[in-house]
N, CA, C and O atoms as a printed pandas DataFrame, in Angstrom:
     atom_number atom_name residue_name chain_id  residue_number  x_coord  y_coord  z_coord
0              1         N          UNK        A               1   82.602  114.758   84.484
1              2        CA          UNK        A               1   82.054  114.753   85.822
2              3         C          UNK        A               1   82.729  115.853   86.643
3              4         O          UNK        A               1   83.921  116.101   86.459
4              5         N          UNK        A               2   82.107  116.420   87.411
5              6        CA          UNK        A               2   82.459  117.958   88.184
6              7         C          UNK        A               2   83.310  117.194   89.155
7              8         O          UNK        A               2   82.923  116.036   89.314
8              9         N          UNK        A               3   84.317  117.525   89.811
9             10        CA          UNK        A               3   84.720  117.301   91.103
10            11         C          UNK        A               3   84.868  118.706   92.086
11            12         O          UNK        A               3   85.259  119.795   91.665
12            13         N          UNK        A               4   84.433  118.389   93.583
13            14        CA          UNK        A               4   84.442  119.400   94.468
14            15         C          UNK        A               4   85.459  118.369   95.780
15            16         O          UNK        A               4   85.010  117.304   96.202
16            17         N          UNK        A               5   86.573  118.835   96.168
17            18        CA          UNK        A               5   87.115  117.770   97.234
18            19         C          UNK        A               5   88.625  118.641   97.805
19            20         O          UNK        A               5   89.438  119.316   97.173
20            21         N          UNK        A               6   88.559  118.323   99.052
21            22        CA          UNK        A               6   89.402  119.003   99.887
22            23         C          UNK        A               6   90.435  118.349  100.029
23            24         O          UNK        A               6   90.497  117.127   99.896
24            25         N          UNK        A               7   91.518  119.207  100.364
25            26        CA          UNK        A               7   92.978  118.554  100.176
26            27         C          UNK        A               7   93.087  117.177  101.510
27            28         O          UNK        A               7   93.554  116.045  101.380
28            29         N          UNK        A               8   92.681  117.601  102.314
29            30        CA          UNK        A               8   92.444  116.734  103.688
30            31         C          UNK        A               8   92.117  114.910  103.337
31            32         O          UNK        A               8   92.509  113.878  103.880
32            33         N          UNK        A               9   91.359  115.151  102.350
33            34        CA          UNK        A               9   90.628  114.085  101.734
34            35         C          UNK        A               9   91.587  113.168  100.802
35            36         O          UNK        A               9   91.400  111.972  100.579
36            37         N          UNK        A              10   93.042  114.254  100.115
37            38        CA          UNK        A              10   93.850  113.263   99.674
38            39         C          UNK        A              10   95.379  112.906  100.244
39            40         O          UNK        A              10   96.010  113.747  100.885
40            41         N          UNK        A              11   95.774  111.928  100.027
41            42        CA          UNK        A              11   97.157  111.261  100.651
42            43         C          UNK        A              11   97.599  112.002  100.244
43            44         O          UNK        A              11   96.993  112.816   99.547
44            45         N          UNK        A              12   99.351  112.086  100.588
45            46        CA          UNK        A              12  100.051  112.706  100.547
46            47         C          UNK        A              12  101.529  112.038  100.644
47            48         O          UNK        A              12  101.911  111.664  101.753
48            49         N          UNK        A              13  102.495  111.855   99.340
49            50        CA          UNK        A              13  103.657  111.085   99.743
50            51         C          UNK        A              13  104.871  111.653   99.626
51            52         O          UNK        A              13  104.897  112.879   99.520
52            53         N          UNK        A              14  105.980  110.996   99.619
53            54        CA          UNK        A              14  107.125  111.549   99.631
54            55         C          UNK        A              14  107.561  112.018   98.071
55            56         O          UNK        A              14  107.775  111.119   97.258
56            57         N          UNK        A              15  107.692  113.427   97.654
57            58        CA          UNK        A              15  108.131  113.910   96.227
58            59         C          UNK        A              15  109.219  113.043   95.654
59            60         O          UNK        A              15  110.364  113.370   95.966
60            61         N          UNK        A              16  109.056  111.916   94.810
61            62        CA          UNK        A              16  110.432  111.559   94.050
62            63         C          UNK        A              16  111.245  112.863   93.869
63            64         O          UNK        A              16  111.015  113.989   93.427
64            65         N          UNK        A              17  112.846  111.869   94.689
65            66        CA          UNK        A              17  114.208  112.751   94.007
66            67         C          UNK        A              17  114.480  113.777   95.448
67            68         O          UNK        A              17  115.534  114.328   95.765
68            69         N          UNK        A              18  112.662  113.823   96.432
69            70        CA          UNK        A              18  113.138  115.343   96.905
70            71         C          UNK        A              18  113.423  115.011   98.432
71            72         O          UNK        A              18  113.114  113.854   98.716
72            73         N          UNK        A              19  113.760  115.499   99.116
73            74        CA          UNK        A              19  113.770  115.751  100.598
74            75         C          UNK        A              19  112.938  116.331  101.608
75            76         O          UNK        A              19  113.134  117.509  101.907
76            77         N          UNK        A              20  112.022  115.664  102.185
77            78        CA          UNK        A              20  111.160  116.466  103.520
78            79         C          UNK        A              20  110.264  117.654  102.312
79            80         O          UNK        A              20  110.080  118.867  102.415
80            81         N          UNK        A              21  109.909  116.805  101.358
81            82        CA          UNK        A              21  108.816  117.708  100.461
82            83         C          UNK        A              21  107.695  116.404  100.054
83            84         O          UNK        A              21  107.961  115.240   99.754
84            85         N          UNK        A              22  106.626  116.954  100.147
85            86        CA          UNK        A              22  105.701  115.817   99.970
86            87         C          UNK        A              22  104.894  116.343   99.070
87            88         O          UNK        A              22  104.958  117.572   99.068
88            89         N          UNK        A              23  103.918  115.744   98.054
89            90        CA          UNK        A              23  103.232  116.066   97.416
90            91         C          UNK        A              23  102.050  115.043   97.215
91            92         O          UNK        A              23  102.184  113.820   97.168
92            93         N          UNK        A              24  100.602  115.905   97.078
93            94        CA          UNK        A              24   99.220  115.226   96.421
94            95         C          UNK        A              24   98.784  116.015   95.374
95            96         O          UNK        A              24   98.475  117.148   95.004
96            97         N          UNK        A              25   98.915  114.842   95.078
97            98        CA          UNK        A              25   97.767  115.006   93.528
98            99         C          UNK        A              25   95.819  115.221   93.934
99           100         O          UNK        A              25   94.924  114.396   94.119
100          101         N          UNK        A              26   95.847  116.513   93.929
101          102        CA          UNK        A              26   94.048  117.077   94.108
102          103         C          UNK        A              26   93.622  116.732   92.827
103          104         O          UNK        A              26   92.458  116.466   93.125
104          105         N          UNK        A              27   93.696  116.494   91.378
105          106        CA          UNK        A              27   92.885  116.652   90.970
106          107         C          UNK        A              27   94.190  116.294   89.815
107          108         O          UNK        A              27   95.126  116.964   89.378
108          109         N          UNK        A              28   93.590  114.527   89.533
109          110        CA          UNK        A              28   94.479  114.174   87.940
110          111         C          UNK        A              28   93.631  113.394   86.968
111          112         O          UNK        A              28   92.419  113.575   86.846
112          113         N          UNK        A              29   94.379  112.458   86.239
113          114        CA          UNK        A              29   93.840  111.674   85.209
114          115         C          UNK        A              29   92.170  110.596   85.841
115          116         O          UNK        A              29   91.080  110.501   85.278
116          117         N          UNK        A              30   92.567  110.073   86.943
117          118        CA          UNK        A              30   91.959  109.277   87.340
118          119         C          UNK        A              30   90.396  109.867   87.860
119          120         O          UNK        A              30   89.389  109.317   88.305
120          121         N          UNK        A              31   90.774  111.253   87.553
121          122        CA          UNK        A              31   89.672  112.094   87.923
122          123         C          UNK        A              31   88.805  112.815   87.052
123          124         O          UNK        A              31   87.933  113.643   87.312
124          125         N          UNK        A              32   89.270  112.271   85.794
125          126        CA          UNK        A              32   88.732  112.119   84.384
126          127         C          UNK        A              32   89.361  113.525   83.788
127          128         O          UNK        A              32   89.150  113.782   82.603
128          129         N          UNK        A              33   89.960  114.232   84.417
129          130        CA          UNK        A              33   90.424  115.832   84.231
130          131         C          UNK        A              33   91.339  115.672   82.586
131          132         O          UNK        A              33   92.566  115.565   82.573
132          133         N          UNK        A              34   90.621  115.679   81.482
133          134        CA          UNK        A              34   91.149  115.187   80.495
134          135         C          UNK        A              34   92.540  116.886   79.811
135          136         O          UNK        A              34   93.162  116.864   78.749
136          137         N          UNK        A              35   92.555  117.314   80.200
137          138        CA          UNK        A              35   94.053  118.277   80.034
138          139         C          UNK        A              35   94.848  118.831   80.648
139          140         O          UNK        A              35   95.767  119.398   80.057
140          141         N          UNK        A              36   94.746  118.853   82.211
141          142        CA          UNK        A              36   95.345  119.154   82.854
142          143         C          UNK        A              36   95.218  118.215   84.357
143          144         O          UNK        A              36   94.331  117.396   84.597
144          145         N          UNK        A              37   96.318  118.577   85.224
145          146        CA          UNK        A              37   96.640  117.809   86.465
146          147         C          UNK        A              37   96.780  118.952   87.699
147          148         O          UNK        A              37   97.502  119.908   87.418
148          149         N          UNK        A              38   96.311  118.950   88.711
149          150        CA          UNK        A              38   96.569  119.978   89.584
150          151         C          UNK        A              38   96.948  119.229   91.033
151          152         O          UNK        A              38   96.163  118.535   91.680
152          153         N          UNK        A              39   98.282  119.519   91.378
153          154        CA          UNK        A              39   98.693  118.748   92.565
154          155         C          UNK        A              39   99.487  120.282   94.015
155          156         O          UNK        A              39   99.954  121.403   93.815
156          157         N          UNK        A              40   99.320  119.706   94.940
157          158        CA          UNK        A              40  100.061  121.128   96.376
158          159         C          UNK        A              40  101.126  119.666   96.665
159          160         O          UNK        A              40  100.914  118.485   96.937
160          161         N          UNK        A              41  102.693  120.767   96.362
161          162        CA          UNK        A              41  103.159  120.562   97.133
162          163         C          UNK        A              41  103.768  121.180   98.857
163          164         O          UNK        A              41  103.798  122.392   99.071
164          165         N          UNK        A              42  104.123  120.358   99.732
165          166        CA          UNK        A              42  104.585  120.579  100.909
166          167         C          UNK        A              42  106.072  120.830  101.044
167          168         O          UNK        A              42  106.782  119.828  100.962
168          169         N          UNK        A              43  106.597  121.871  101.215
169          170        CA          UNK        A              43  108.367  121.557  101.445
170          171         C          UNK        A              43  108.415  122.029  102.725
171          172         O          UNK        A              43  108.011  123.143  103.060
172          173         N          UNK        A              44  109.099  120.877  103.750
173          174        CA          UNK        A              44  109.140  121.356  105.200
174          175         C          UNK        A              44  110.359  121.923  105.632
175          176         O          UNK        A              44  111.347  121.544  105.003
176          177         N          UNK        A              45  110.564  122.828  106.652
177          178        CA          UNK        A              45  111.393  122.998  106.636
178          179         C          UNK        A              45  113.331  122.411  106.487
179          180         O          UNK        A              45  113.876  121.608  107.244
180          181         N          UNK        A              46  113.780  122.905  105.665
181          182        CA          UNK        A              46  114.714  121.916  105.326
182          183         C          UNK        A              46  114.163  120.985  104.120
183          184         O          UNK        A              46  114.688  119.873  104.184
184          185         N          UNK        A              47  113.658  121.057  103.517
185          186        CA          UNK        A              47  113.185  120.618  102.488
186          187         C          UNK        A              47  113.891  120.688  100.841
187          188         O          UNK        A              47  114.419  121.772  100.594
188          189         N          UNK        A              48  113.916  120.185  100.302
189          190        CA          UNK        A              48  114.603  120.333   99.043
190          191         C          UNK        A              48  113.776  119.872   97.915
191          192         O          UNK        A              48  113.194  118.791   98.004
192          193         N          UNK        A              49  113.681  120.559   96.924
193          194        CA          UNK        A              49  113.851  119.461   95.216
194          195         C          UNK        A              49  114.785  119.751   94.682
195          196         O          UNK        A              49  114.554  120.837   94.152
196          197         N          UNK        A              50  116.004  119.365   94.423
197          198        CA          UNK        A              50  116.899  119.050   93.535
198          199         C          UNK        A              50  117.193  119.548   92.031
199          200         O          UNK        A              50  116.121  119.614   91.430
200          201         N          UNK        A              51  118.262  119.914   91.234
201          202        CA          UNK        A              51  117.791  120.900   90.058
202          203         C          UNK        A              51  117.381  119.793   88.908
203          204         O          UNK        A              51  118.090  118.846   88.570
204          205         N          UNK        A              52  116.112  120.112   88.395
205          206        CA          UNK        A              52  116.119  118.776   87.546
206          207         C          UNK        A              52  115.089  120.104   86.147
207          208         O          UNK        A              52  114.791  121.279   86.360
208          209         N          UNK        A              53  114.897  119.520   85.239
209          210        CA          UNK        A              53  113.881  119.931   84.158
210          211         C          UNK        A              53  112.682  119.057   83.683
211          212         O          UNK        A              53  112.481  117.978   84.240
212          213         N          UNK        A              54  112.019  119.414   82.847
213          214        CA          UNK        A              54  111.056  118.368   82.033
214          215         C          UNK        A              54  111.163  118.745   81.121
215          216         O          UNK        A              54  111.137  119.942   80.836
216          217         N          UNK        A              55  111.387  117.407   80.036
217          218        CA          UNK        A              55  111.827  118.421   78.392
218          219         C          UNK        A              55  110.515  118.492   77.444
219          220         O          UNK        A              55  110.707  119.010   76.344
220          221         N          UNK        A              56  109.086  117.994   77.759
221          222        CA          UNK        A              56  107.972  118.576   77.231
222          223         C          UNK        A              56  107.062  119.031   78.175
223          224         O          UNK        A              56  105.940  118.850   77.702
224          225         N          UNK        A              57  106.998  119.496   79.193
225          226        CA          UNK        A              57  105.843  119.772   80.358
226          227         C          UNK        A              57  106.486  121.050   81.000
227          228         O          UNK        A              57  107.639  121.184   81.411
228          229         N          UNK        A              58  105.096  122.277   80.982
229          230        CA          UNK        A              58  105.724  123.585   81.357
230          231         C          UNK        A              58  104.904  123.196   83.053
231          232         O          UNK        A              58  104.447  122.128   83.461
232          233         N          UNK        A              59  104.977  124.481   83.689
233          234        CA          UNK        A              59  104.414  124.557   85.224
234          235         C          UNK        A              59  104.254  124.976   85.631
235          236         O          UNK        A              59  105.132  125.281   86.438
236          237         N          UNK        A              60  102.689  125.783   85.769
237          238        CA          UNK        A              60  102.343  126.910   86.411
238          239         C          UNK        A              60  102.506  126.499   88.055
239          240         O          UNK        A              60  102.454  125.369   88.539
240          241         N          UNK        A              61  102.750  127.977   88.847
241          242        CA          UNK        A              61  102.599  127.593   90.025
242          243         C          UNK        A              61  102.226  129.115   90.760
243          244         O          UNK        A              61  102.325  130.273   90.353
244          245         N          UNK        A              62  101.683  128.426   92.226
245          246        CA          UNK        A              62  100.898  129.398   93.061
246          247         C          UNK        A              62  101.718  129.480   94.565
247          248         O          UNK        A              62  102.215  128.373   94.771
248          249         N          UNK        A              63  101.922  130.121   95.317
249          250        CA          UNK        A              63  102.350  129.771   96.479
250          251         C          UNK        A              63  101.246  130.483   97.382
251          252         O          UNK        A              63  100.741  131.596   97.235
252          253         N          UNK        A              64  100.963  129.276   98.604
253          254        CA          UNK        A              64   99.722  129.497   99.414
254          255         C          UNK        A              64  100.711  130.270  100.543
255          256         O          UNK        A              64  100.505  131.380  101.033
256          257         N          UNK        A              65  101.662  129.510  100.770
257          258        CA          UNK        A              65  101.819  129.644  102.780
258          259         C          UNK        A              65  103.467  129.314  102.690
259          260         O          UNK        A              65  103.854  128.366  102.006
260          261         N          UNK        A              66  104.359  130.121  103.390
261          262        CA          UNK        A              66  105.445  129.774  103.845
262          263         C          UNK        A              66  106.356  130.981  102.835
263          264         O          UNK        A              66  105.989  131.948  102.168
264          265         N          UNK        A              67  107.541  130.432  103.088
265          266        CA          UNK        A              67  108.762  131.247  102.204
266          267         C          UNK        A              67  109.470  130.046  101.560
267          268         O          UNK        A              67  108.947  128.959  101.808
268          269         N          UNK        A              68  110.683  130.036  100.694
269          270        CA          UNK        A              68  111.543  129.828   99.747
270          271         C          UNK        A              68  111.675  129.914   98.734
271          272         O          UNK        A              68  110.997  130.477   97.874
272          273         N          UNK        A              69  112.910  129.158   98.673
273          274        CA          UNK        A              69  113.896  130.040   97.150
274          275         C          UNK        A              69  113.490  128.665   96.021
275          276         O          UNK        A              69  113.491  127.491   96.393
276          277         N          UNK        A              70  113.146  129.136   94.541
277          278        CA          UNK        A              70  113.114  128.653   93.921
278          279         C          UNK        A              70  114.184  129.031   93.003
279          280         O          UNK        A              70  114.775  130.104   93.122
280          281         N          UNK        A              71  114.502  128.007   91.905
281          282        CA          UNK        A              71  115.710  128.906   90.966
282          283         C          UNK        A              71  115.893  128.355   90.022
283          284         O          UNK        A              71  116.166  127.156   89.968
284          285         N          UNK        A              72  115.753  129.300   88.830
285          286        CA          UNK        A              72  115.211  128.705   87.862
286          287         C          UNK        A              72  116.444  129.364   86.712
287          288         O          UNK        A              72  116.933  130.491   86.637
288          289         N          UNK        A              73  116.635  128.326   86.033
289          290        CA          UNK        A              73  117.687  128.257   84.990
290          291         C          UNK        A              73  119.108  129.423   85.876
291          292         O          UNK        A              73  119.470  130.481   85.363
292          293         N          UNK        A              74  119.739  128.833   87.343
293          294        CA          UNK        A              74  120.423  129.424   87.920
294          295         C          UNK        A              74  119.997  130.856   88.429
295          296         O          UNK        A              74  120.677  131.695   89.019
296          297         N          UNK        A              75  119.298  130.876   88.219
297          298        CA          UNK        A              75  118.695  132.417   89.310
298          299         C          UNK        A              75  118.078  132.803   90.328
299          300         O          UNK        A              75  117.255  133.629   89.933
300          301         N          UNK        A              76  117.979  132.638   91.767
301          302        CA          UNK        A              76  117.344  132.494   92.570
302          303         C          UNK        A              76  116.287  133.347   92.923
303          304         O          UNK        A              76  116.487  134.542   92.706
304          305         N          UNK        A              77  115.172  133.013   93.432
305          306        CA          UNK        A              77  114.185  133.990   93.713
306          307         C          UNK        A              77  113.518  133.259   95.103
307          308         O          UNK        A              77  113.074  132.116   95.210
308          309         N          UNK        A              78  113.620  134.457   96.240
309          310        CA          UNK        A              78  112.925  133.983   97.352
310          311         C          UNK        A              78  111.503  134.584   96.905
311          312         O          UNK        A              78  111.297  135.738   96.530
312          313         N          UNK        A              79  110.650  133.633   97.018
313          314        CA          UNK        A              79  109.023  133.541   97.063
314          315         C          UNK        A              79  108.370  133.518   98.414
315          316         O          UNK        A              79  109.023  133.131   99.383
316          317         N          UNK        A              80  107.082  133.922   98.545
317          318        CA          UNK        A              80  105.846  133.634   99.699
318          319         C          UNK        A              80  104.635  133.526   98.618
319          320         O          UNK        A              80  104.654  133.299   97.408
320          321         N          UNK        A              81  103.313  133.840   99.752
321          322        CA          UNK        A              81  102.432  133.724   99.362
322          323         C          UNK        A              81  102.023  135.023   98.245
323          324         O          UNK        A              81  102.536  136.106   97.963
324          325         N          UNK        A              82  100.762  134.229   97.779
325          326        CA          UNK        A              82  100.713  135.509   96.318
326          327         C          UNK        A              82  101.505  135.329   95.588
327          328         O          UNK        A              82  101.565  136.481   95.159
328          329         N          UNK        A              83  102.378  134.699   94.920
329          330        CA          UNK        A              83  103.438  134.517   94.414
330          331         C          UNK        A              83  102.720  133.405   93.103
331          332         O          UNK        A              83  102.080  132.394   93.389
332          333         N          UNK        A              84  103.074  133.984   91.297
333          334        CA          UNK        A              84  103.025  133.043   90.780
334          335         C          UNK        A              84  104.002  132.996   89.830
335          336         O          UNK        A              84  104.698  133.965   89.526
336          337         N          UNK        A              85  104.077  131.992   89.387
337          338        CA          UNK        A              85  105.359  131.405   88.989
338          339         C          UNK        A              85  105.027  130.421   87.531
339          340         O          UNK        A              85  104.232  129.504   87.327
340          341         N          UNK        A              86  106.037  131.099   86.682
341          342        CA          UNK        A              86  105.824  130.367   85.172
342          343         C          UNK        A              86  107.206  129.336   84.924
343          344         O          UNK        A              86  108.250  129.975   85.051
344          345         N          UNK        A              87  107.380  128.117   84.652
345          346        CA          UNK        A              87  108.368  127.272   83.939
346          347         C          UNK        A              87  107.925  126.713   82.892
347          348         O          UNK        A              87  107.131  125.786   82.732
348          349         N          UNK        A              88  108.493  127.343   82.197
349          350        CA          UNK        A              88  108.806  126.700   80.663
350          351         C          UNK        A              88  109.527  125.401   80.508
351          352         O          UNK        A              88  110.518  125.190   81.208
352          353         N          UNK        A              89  108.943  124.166   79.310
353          354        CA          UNK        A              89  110.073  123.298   79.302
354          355         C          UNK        A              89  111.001  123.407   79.292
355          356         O          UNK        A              89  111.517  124.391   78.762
356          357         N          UNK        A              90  111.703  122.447   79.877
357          358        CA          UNK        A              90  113.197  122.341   79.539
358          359         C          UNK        A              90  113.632  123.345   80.400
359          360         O          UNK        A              90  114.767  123.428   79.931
360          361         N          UNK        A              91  113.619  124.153   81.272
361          362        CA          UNK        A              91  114.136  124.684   82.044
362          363         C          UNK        A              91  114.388  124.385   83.451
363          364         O          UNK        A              91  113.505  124.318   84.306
364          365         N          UNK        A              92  116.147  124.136   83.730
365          366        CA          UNK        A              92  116.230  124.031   85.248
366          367         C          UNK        A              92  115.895  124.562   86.425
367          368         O          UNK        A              92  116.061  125.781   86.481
368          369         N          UNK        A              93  115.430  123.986   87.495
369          370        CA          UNK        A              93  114.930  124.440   88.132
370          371         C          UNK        A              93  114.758  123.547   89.702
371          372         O          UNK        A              93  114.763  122.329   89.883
372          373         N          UNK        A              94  114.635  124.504   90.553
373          374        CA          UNK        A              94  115.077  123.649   92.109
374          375         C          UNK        A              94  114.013  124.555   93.317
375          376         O          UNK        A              94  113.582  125.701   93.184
376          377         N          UNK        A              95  113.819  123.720   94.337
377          378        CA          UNK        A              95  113.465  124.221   94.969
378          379         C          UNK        A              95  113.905  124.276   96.900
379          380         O          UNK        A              95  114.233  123.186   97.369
380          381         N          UNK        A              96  113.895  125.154   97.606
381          382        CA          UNK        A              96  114.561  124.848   98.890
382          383         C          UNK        A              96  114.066  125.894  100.146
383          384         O          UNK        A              96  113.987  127.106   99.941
384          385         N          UNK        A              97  113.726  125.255  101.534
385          386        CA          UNK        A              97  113.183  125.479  102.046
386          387         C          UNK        A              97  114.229  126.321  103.318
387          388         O          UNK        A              97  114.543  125.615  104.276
388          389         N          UNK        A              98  114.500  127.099  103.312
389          390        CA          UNK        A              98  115.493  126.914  104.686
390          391         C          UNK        A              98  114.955  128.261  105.528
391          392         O          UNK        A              98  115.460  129.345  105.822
392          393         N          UNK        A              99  113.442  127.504  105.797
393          394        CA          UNK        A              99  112.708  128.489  106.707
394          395         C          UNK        A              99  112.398  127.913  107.833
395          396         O          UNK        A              99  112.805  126.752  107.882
396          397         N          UNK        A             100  111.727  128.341  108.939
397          398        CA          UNK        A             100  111.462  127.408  110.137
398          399         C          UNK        A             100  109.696  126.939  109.849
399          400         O          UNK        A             100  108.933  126.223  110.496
400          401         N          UNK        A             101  109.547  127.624  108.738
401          402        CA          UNK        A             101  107.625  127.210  108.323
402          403         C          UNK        A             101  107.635  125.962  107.477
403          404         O          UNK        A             101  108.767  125.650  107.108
404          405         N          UNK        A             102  106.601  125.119  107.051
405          406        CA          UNK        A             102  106.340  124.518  106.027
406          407         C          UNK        A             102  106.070  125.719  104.768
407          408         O          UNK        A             102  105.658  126.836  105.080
408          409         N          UNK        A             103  106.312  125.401  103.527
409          410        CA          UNK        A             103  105.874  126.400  102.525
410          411         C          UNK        A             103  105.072  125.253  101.988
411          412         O          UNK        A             103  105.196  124.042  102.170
412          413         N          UNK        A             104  103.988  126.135  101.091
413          414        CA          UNK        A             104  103.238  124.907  100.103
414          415         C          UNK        A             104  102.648  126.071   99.170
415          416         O          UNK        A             104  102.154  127.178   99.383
416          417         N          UNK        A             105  102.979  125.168   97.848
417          418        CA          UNK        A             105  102.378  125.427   96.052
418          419         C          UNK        A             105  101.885  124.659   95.477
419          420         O          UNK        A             105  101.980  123.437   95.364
420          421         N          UNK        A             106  101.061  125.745   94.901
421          422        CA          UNK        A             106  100.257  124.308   93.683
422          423         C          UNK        A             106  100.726  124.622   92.859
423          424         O          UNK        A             106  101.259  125.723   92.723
424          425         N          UNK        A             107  100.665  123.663   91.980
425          426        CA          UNK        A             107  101.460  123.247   90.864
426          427         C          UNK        A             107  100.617  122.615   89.537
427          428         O          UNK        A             107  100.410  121.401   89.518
428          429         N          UNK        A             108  100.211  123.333   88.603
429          430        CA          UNK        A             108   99.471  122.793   87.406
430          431         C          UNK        A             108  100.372  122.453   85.986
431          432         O          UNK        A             108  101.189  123.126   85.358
432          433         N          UNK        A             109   99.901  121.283   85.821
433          434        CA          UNK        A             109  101.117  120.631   84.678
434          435         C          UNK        A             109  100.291  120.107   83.669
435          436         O          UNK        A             109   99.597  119.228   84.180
436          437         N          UNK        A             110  100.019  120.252   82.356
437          438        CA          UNK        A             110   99.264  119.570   81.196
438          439         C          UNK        A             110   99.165  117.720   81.627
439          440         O          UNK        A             110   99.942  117.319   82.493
440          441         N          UNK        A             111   98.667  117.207   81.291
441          442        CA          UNK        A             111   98.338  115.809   81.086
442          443         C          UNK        A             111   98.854  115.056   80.118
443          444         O          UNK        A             111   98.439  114.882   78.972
444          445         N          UNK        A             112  100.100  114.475   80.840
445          446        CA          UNK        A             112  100.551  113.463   79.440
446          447         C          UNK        A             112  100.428  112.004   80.226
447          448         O          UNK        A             112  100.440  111.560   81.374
448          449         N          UNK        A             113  100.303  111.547   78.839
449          450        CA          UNK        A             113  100.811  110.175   79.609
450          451         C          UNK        A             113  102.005  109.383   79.968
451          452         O          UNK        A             113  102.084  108.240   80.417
452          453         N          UNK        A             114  102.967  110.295   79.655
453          454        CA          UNK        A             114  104.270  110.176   80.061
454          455         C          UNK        A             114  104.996  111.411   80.642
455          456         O          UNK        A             114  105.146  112.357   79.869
456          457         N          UNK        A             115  105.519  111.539   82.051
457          458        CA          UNK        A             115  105.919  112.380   82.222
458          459         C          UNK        A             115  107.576  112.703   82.355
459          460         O          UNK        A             115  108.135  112.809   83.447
460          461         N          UNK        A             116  107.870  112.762   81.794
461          462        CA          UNK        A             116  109.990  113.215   82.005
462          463         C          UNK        A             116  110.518  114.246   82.704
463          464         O          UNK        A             116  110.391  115.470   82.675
464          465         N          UNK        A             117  111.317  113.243   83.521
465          466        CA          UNK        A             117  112.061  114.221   84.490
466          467         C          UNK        A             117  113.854  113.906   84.402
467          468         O          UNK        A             117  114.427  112.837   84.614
468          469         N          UNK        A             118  114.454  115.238   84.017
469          470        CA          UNK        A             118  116.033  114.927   83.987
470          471         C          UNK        A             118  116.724  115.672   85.452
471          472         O          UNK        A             118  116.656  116.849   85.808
472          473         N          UNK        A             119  117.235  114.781   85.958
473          474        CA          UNK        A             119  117.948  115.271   87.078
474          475         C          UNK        A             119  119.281  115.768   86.926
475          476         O          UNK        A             119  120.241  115.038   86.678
476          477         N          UNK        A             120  119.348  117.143   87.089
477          478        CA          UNK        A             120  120.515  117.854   86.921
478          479         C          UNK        A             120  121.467  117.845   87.854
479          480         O          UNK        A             120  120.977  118.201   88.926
480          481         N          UNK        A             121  122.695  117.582   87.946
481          482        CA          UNK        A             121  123.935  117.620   88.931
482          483         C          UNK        A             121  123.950  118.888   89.649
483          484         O          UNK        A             121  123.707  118.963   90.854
484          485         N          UNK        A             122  124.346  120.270   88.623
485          486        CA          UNK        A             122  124.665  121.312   89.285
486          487         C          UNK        A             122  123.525  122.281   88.403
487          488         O          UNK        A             122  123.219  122.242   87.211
488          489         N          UNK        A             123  123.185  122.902   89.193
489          490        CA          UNK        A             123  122.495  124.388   88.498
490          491         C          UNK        A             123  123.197  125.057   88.129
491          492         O          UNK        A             123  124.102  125.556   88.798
492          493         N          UNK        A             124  122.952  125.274   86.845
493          494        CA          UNK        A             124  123.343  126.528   85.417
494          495         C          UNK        A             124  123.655  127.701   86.183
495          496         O          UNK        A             124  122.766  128.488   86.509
496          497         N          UNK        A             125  125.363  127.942   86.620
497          498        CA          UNK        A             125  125.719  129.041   86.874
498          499         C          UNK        A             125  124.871  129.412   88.003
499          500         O          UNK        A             125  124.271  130.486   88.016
500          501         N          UNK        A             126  124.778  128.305   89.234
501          502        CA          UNK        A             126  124.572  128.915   90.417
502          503         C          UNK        A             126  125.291  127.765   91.770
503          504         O          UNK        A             126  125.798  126.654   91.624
504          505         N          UNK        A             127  125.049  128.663   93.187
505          506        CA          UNK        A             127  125.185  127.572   93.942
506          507         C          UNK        A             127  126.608  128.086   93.969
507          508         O          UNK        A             127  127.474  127.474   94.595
């Protein structure tokens, strides 16, 4: 079944693990989308995700609107819009807002039915 539907149209909650970052799911399982999941997240200013990995799920990503630093296996990279972005499993990775804008990305992740998340203490040689 086709879906056509605007972000407006879906909730929006607080990101497990993260801080003043919210995320919806546009377009998942329940939406019959049988291989992939496509969700925007929100990081407001002051916003955080935390360094964590997934040890089978990679993650494309897009950035619409705003600035911050993402950092991935300890390396930081300030991002904006136009901006896309590859994670491989198993790679650490964080995200942080310390702009006066909201930033927001989408984020496309394969379809499992289990998803794993390891929360990392410190980032790999950063910080």
């Amino acid at each position: 079944m086709s879906l056509v539907r605007r972000d407006s149209e879906v909730g929006r909650e607080q990101a497990a693990g993260a801080r003043k970052t919210y995320i919806q799911w546009l377009i998942d399982r329940r939406d019959g989308a049988p291989n992939f999941e496509l969700r925007k997240f929100t990081l407001e200013p002051g916003g955080e995700i935390p360094a964590h990995l997934h040890p089978d799920i990679e993650h494309e990503q897009y950035v619409l609107r705003g600035e911050y630093t993402i950092t991935l296996d300890g390396k930081p990279y300030k991002v904006g819009p136009g901006t896309a972005i590859f994670i491989p499993a198993n790679t650490v990775h964080s995200y942080r807002n310390d702009g006066d804008e909201p930033a927001e990305f989408l984020c496309i992740i394969p379809r499992r039915e289990k998803y794993g998340v390891v929360w990392v203490e410190e980032e790999r040689g950063s910080r």
